[in-house]
N, CA, C, O and CB atoms as a CASP TS submission, in Angstrom:
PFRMAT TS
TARGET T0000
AUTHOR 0000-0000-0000
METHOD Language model
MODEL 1
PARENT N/A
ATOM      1  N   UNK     1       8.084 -11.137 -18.853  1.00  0.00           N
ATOM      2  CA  UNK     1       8.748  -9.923 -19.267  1.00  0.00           C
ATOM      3  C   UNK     1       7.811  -8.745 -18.993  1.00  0.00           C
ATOM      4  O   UNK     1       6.682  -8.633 -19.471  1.00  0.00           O
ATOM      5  CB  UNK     1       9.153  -9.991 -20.770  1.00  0.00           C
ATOM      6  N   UNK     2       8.379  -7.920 -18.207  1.00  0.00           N
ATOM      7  CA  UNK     2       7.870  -6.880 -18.203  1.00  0.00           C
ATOM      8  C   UNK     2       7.337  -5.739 -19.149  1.00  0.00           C
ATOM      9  O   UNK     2       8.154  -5.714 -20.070  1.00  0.00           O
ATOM     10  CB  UNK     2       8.445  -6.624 -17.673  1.00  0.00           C
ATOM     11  N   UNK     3       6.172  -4.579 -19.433  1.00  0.00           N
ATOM     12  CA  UNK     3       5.676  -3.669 -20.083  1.00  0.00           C
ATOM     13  C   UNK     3       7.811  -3.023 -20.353  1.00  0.00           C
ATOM     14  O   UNK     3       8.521  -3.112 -21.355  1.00  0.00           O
ATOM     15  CB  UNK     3       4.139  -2.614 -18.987  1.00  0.00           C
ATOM     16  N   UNK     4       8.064  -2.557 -19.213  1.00  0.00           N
ATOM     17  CA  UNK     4       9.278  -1.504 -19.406  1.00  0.00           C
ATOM     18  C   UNK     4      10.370  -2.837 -20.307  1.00  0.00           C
ATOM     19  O   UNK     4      10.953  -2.768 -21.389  1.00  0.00           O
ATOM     20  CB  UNK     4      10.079  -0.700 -17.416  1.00  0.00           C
ATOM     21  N   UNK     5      10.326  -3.404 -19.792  1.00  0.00           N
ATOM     22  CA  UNK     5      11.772  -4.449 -20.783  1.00  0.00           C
ATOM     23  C   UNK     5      10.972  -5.106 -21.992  1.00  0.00           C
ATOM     24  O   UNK     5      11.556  -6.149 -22.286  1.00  0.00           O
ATOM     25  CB  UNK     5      12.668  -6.168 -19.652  1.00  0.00           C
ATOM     26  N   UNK     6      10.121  -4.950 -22.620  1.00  0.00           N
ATOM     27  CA  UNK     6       9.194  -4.353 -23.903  1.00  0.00           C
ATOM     28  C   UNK     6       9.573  -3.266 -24.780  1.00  0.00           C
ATOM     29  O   UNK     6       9.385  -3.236 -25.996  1.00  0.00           O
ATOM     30  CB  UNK     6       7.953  -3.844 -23.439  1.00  0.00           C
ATOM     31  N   UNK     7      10.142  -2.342 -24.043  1.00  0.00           N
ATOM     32  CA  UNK     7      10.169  -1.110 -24.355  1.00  0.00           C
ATOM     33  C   UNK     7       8.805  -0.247 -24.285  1.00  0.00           C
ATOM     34  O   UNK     7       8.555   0.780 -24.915  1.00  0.00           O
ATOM     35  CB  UNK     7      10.715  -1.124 -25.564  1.00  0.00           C
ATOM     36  N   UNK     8       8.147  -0.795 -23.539  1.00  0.00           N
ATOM     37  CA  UNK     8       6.702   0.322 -23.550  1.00  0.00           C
ATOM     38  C   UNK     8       7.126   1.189 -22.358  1.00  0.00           C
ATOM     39  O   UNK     8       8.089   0.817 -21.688  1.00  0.00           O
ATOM     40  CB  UNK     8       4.871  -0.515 -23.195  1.00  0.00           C
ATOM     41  N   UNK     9       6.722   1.892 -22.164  1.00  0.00           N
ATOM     42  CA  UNK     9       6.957   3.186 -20.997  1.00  0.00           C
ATOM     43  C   UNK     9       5.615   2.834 -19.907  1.00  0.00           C
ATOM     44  O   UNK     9       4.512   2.633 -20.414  1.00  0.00           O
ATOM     45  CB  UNK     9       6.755   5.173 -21.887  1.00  0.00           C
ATOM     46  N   UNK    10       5.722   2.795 -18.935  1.00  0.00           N
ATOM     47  CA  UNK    10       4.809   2.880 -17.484  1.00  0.00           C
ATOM     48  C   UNK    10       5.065   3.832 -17.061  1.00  0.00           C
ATOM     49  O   UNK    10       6.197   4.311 -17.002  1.00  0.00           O
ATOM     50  CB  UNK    10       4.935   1.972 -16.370  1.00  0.00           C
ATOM     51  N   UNK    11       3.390   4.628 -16.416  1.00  0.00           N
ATOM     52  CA  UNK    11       3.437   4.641 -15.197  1.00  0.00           C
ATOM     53  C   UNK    11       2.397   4.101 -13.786  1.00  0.00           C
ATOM     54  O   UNK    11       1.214   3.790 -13.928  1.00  0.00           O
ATOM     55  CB  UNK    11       3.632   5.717 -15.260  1.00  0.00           C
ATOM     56  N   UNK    12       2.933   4.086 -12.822  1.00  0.00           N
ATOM     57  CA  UNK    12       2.385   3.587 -11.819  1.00  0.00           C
ATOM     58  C   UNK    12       1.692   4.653 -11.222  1.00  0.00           C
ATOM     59  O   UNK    12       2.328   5.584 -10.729  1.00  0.00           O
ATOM     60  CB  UNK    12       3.246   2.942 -11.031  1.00  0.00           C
ATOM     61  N   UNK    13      -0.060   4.618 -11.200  1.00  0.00           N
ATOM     62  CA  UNK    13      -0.697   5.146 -10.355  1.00  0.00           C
ATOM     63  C   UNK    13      -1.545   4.395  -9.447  1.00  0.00           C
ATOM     64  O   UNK    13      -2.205   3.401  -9.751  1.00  0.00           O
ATOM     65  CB  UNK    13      -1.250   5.932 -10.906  1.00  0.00           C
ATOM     66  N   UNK    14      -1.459   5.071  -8.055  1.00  0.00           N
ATOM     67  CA  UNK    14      -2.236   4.712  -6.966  1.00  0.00           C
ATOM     68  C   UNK    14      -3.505   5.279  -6.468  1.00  0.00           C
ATOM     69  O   UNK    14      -3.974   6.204  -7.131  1.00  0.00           O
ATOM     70  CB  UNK    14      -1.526   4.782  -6.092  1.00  0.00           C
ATOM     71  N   UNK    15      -4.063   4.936  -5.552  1.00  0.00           N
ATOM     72  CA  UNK    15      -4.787   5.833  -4.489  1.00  0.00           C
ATOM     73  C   UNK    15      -4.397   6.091  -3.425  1.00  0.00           C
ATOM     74  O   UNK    15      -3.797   5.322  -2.674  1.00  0.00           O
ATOM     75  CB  UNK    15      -5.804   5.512  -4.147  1.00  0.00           C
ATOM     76  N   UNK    16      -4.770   7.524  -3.167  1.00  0.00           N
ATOM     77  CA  UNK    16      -3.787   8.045  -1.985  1.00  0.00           C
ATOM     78  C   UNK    16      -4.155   7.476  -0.517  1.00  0.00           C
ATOM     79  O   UNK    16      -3.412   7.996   0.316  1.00  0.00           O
ATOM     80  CB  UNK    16      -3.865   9.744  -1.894  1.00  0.00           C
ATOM     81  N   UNK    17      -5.001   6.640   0.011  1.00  0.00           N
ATOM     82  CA  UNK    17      -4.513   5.364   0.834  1.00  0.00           C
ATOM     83  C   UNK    17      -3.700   4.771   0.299  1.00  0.00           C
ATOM     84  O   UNK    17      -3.341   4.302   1.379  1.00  0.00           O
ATOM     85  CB  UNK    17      -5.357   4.418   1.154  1.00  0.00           C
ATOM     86  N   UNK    18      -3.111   4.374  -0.305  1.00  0.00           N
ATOM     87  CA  UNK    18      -2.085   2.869  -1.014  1.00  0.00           C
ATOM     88  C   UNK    18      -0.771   3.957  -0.853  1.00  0.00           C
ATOM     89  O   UNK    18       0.084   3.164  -1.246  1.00  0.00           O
ATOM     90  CB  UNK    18      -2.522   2.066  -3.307  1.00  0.00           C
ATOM     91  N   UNK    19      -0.014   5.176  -0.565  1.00  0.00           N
ATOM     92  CA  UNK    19       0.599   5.276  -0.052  1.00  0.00           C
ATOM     93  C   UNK    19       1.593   4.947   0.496  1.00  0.00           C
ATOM     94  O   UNK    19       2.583   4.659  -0.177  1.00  0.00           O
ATOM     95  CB  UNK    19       0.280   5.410   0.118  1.00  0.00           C
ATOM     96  N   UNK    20       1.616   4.894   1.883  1.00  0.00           N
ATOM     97  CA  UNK    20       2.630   4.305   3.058  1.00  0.00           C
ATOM     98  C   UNK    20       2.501   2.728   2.384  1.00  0.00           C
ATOM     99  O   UNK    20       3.610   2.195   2.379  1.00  0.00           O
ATOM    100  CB  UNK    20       1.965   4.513   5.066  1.00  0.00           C
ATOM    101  N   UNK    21       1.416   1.843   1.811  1.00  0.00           N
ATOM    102  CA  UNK    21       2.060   0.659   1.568  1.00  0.00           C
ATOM    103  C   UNK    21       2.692   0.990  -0.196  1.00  0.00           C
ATOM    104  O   UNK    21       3.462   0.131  -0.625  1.00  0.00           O
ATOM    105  CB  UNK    21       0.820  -0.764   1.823  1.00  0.00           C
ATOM    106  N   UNK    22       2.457   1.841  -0.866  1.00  0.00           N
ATOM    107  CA  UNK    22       3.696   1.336  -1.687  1.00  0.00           C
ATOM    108  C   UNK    22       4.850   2.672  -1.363  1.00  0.00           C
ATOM    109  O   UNK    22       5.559   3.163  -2.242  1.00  0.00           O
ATOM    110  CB  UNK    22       3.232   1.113  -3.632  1.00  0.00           C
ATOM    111  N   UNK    23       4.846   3.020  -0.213  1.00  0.00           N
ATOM    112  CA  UNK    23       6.431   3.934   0.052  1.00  0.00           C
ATOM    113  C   UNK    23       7.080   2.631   0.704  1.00  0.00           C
ATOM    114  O   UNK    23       8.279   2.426   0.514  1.00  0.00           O
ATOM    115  CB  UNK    23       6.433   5.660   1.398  1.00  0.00           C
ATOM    116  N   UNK    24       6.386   1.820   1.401  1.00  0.00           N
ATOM    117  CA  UNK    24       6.864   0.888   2.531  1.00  0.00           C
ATOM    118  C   UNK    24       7.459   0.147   1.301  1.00  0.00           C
ATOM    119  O   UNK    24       8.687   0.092   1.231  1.00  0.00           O
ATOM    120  CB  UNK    24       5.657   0.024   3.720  1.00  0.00           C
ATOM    121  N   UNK    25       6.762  -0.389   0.392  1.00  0.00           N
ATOM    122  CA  UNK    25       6.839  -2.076  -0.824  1.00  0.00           C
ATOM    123  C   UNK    25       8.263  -0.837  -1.498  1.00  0.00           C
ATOM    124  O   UNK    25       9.270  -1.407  -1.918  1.00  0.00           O
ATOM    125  CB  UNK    25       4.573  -2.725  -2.604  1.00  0.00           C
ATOM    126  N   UNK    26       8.255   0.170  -1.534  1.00  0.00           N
ATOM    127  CA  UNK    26       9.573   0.433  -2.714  1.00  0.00           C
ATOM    128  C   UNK    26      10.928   0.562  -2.351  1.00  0.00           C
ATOM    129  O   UNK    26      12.002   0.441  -2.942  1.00  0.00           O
ATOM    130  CB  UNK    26       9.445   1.724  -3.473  1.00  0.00           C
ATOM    131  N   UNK    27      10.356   1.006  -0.534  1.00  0.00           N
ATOM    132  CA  UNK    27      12.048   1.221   0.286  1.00  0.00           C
ATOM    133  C   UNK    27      11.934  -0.900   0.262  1.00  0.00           C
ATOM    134  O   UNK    27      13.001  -1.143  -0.303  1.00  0.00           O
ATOM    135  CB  UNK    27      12.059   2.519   2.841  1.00  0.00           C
ATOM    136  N   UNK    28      11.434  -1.969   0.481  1.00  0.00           N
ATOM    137  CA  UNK    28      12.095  -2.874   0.876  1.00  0.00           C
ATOM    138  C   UNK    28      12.418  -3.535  -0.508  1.00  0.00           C
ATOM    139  O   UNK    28      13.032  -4.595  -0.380  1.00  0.00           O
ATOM    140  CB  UNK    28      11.413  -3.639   1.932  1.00  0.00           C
ATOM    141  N   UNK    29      12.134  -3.141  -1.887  1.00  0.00           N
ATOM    142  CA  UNK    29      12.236  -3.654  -2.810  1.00  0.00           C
ATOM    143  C   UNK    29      14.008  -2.624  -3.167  1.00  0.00           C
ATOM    144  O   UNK    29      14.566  -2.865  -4.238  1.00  0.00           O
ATOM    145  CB  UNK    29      10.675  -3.571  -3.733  1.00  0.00           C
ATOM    146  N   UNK    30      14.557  -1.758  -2.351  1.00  0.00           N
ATOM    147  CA  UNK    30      15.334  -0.928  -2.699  1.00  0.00           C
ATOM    148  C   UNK    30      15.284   0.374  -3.519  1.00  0.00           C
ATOM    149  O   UNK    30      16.266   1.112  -3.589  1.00  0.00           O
ATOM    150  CB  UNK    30      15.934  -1.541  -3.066  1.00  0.00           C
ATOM    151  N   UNK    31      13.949   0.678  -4.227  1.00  0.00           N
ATOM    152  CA  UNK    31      13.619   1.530  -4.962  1.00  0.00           C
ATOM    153  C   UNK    31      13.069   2.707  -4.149  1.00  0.00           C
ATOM    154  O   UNK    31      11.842   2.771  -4.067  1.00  0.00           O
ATOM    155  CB  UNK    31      12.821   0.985  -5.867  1.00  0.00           C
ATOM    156  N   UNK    32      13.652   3.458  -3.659  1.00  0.00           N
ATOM    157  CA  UNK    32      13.058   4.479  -2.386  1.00  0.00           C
ATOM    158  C   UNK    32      12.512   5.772  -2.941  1.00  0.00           C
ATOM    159  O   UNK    32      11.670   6.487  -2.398  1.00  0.00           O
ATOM    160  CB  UNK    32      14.304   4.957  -1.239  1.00  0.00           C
ATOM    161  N   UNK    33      13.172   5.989  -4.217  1.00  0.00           N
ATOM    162  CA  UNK    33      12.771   6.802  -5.317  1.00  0.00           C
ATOM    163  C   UNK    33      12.443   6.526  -6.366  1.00  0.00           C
ATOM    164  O   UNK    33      12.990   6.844  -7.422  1.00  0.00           O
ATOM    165  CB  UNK    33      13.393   7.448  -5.594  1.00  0.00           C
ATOM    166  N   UNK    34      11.236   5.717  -6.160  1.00  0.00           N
ATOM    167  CA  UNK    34      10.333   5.452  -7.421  1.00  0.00           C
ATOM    168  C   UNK    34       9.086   6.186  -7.695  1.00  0.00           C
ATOM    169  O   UNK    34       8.412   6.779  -6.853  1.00  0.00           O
ATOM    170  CB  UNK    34       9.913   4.132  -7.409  1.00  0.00           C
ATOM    171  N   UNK    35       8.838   6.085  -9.001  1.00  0.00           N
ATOM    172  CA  UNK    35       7.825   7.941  -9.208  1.00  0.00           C
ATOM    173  C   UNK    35       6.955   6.949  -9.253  1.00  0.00           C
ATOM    174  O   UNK    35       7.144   5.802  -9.658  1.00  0.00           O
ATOM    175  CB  UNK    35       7.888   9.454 -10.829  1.00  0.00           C
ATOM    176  N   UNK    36       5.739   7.554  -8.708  1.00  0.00           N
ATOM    177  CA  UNK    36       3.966   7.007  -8.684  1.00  0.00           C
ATOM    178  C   UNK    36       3.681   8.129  -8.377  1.00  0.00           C
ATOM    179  O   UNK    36       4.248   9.092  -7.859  1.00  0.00           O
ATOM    180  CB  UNK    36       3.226   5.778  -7.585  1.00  0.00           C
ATOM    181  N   UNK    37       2.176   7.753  -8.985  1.00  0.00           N
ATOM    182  CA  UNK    37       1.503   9.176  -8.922  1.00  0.00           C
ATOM    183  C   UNK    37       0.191   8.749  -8.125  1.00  0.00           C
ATOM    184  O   UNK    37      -0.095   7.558  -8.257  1.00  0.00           O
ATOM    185  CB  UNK    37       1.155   9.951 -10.573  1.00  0.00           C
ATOM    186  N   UNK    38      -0.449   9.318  -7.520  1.00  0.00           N
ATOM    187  CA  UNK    38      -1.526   9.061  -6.988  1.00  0.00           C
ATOM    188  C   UNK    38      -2.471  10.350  -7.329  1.00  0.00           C
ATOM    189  O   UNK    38      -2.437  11.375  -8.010  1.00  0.00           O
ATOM    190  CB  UNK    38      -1.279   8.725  -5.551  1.00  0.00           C
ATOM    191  N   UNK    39      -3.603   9.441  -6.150  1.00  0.00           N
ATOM    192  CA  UNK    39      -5.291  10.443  -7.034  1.00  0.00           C
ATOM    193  C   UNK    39      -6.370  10.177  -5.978  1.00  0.00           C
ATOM    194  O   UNK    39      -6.127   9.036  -5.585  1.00  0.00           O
ATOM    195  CB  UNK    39      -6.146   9.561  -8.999  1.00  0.00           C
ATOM    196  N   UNK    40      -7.072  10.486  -5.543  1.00  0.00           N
ATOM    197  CA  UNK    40      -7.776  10.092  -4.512  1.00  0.00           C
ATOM    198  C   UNK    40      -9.220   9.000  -4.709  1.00  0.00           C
ATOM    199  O   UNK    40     -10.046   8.884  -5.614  1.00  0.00           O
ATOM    200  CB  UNK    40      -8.096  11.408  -3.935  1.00  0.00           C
ATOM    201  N   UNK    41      -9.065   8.435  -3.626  1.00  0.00           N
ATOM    202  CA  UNK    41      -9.575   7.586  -2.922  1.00  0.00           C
ATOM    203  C   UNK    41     -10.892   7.596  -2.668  1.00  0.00           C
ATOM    204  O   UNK    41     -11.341   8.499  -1.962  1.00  0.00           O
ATOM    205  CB  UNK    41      -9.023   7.564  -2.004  1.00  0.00           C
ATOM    206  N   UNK    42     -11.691   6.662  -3.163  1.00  0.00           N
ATOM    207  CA  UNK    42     -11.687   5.781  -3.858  1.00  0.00           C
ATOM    208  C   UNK    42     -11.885   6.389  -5.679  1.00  0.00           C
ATOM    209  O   UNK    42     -12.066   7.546  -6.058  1.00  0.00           O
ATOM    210  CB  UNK    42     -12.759   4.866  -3.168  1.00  0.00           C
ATOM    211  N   UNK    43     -11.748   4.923  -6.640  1.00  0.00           N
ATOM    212  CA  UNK    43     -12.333   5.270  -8.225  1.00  0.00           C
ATOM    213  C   UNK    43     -13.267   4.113  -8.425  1.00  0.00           C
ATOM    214  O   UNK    43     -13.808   4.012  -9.526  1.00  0.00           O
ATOM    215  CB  UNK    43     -11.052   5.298  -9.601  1.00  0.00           C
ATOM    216  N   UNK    44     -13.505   3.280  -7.546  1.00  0.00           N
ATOM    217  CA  UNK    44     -14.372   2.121  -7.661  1.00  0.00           C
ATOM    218  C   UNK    44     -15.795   2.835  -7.755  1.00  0.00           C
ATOM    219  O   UNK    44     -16.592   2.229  -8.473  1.00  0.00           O
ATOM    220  CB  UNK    44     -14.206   1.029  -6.354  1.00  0.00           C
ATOM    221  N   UNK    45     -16.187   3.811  -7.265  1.00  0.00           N
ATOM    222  CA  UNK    45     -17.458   4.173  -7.169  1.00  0.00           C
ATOM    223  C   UNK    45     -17.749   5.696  -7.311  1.00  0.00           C
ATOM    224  O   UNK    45     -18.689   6.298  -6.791  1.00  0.00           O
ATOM    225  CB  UNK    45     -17.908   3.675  -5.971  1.00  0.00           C
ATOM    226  N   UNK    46     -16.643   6.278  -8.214  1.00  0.00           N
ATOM    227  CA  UNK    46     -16.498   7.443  -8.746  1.00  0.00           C
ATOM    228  C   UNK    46     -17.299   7.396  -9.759  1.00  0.00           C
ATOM    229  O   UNK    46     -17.535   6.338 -10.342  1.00  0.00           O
ATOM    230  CB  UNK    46     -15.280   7.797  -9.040  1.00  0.00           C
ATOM    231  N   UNK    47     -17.856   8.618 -10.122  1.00  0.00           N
ATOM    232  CA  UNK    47     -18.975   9.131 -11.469  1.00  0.00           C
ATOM    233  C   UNK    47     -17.732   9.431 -12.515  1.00  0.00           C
ATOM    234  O   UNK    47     -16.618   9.931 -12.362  1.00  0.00           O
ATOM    235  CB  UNK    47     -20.204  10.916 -11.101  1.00  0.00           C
ATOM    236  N   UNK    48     -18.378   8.942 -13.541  1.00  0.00           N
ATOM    237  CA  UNK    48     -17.301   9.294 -15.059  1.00  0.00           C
ATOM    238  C   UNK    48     -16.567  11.061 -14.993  1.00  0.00           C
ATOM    239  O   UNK    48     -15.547  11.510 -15.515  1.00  0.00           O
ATOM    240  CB  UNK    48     -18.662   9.229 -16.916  1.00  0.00           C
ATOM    241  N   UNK    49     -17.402  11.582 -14.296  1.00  0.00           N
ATOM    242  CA  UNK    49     -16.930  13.158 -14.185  1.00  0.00           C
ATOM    243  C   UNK    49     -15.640  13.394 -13.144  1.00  0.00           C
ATOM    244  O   UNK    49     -14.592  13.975 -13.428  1.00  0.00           O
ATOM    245  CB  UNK    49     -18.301  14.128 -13.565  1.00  0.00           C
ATOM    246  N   UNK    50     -15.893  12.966 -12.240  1.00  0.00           N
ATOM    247  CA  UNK    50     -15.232  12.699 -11.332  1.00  0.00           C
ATOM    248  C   UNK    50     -13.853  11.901 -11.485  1.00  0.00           C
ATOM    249  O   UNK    50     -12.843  12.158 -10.829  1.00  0.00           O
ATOM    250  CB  UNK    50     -16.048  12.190 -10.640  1.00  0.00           C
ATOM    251  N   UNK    51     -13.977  10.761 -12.576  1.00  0.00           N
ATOM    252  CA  UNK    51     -12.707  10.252 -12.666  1.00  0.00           C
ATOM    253  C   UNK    51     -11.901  10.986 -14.048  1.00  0.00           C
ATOM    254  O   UNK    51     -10.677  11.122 -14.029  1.00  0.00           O
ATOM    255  CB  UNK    51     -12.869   8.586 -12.753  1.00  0.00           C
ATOM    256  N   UNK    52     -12.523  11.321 -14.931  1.00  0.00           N
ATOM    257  CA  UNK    52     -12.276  12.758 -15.529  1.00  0.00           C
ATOM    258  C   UNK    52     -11.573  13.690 -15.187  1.00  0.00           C
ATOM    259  O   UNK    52     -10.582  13.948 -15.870  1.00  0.00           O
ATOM    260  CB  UNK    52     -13.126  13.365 -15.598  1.00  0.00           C
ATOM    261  N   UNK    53     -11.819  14.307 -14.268  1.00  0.00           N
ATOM    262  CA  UNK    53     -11.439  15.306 -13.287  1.00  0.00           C
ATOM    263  C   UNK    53      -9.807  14.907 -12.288  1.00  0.00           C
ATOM    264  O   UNK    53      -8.852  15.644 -12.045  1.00  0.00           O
ATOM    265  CB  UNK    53     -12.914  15.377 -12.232  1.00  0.00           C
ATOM    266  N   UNK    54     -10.007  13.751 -11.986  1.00  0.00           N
ATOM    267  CA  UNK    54      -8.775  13.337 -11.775  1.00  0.00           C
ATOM    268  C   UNK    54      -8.125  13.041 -12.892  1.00  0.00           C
ATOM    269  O   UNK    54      -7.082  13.694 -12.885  1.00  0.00           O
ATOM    270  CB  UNK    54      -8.733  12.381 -10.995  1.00  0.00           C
ATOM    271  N   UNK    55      -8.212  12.342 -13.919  1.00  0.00           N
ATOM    272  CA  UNK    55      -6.931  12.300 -15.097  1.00  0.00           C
ATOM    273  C   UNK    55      -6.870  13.256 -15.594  1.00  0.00           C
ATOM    274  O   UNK    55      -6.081  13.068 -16.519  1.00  0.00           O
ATOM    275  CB  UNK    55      -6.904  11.429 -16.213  1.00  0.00           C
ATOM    276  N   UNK    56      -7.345  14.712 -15.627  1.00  0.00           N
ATOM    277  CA  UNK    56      -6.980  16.059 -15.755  1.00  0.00           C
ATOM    278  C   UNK    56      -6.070  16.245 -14.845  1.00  0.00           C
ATOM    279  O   UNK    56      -5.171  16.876 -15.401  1.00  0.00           O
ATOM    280  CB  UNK    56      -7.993  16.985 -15.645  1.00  0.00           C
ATOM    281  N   UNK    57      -5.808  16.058 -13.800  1.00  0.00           N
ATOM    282  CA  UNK    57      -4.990  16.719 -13.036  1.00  0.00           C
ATOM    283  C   UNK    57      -3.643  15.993 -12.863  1.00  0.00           C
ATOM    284  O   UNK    57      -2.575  16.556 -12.622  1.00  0.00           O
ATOM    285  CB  UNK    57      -5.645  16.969 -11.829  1.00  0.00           C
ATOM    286  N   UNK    58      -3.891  14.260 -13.064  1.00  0.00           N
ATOM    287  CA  UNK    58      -2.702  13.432 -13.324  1.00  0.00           C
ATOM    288  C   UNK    58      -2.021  13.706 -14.646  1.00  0.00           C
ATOM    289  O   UNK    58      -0.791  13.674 -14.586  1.00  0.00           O
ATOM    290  CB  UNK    58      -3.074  12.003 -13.275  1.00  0.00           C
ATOM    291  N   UNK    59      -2.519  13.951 -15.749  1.00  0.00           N
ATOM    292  CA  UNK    59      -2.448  14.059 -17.146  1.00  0.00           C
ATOM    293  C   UNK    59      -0.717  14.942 -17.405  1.00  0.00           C
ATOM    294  O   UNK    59       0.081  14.623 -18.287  1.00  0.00           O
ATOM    295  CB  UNK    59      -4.047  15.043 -17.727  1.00  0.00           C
ATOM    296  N   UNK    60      -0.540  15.879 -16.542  1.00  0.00           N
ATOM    297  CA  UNK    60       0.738  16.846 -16.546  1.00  0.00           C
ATOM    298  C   UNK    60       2.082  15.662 -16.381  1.00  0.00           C
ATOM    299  O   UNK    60       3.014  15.269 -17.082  1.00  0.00           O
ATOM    300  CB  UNK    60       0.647  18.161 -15.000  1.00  0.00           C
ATOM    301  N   UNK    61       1.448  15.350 -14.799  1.00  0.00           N
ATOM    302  CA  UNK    61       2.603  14.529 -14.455  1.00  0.00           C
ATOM    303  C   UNK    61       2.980  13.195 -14.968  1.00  0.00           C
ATOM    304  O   UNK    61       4.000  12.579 -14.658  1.00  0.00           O
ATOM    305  CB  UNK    61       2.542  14.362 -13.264  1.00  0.00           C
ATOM    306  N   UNK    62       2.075  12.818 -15.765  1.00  0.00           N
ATOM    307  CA  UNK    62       2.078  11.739 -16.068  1.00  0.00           C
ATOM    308  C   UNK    62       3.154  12.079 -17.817  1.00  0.00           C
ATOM    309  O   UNK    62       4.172  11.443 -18.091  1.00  0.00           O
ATOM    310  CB  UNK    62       0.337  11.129 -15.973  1.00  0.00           C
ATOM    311  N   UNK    63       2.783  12.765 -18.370  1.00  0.00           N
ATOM    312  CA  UNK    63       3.553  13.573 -19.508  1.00  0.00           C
ATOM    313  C   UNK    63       4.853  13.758 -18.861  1.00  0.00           C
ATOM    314  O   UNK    63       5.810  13.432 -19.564  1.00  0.00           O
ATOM    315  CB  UNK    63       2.860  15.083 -19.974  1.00  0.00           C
ATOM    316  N   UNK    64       5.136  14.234 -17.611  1.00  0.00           N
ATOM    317  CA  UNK    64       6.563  14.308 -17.190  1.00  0.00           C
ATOM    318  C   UNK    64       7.437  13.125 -16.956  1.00  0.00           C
ATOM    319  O   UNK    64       8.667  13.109 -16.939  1.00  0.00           O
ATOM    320  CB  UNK    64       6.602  14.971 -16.055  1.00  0.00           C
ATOM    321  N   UNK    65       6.560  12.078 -16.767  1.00  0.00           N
ATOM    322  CA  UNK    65       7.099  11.243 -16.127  1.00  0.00           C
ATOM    323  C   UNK    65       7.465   9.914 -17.270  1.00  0.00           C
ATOM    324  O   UNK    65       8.188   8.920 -17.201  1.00  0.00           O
ATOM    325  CB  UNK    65       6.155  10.991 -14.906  1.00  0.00           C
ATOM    326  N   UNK    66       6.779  10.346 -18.064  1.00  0.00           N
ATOM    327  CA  UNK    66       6.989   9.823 -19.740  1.00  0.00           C
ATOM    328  C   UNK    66       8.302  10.270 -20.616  1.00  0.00           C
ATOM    329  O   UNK    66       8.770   9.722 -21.613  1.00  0.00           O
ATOM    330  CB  UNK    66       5.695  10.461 -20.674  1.00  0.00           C
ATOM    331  N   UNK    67       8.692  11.302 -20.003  1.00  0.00           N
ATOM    332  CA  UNK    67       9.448  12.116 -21.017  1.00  0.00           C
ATOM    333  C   UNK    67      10.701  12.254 -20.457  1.00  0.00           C
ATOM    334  O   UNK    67      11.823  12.159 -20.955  1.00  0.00           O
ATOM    335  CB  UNK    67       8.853  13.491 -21.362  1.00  0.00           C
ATOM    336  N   UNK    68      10.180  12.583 -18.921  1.00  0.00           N
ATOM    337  CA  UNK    68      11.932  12.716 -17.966  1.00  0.00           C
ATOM    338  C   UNK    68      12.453  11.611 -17.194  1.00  0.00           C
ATOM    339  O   UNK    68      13.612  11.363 -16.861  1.00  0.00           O
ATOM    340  CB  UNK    68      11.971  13.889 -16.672  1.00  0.00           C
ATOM    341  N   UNK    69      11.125  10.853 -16.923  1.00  0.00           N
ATOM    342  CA  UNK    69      11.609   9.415 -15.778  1.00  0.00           C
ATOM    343  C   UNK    69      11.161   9.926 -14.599  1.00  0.00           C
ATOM    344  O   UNK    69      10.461   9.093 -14.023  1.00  0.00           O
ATOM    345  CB  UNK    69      13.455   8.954 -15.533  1.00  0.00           C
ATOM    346  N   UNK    70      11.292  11.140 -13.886  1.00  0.00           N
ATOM    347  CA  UNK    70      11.222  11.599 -12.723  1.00  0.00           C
ATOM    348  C   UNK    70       9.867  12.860 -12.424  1.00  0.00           C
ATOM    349  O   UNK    70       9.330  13.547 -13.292  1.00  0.00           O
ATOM    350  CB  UNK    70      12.689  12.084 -12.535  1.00  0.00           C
ATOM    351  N   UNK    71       9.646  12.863 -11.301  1.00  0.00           N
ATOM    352  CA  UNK    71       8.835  14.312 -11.042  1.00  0.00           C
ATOM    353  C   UNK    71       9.765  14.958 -11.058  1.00  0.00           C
ATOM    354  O   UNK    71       9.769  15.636 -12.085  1.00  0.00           O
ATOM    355  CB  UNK    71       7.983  14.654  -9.795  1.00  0.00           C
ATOM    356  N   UNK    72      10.909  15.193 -10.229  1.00  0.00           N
ATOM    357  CA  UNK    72      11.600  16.146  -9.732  1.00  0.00           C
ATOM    358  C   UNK    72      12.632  16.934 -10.609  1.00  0.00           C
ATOM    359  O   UNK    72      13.290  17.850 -10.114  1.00  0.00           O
ATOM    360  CB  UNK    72      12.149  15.609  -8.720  1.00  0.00           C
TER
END
């Protein structure tokens, strides 16, 4: 069972390489408009400031995407 059929709320973030493979994985899964958010590349070897700095800037959309389902 999934987090969402739980009732917990997701979201899906990437790195912006991972991209074209999850635009590619959502058009063949049928989901062509599925919200992910991405952040750049790499966080494996990012400084605590640095990954900071990105969940500041995910932090908005991620609140939207909690509340409306969608970016758009």
């Amino acid at each position: 069972m999934t987090l969402e059929q739980q009732g917990i709320p997701t979201v899906s973030i990437i790195t912006d390489v991972f991209i074209p493979t999850a635009d590619a994985y959502t058009k063949v899964m049928g989901f062509t408009e599925f919200p992910y958010l991405s952040c750049q590349h790499p966080i494996s070897n990012a400084s605590s400031v640095e990954l900071e700095e990105r969940a500041h800037l995910l932090a908005p959309k991620v609140e939207v995407l909690f509340l409306k389902g969608t970016l758009g």
